[in-house]
N, C-alpha and C positions, 0 to 999 in steps of 0.2 A: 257426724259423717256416717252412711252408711254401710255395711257389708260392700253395696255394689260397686259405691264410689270408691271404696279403700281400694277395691280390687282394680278398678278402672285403673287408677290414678299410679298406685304403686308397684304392682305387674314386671311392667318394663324394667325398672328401676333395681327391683330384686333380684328379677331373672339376669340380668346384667352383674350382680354383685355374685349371683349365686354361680355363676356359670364361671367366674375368676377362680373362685373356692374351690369348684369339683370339676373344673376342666370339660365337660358335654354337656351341650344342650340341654339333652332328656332328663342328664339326673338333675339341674338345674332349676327346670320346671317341675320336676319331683317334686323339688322340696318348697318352692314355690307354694306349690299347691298344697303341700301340706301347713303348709303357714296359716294360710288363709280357710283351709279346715280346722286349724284349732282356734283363728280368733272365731267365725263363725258359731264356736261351740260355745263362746265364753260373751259377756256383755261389750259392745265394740267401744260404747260409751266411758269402761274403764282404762282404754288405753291412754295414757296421759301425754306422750310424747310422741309427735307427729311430725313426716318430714315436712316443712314448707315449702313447695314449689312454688319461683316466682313464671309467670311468663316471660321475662324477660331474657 
């Protein structure tokens, strides 16, 4: 899976966990986005453990 796609895909998902954690939005997405600056930095192929989203 791509940078693009992780980001597509798990976005919402974080921003939602992360905004329980830190109570605001912004800092939220903060860290959001820092997440996805450090996998960006690192190979995405080692990440081993992924959430499965079903559509259903």
């Amino acid at each position: 899976m791509e940078y693009e796609t992780l980001y597509e895909t798990y976005k919402p998902l974080l921003i939602s966990v992360a905004y329980r954690m830190v109570g605001t939005l912004a800092d939220a997405e903060d860290l959001v986005h820092d997440v996805f600056v450090n996998i960006q930095r690192n190979d995405v192929g080692l990440i081993r453990h992924r959430r499965l989203i079903s559509s259903s």
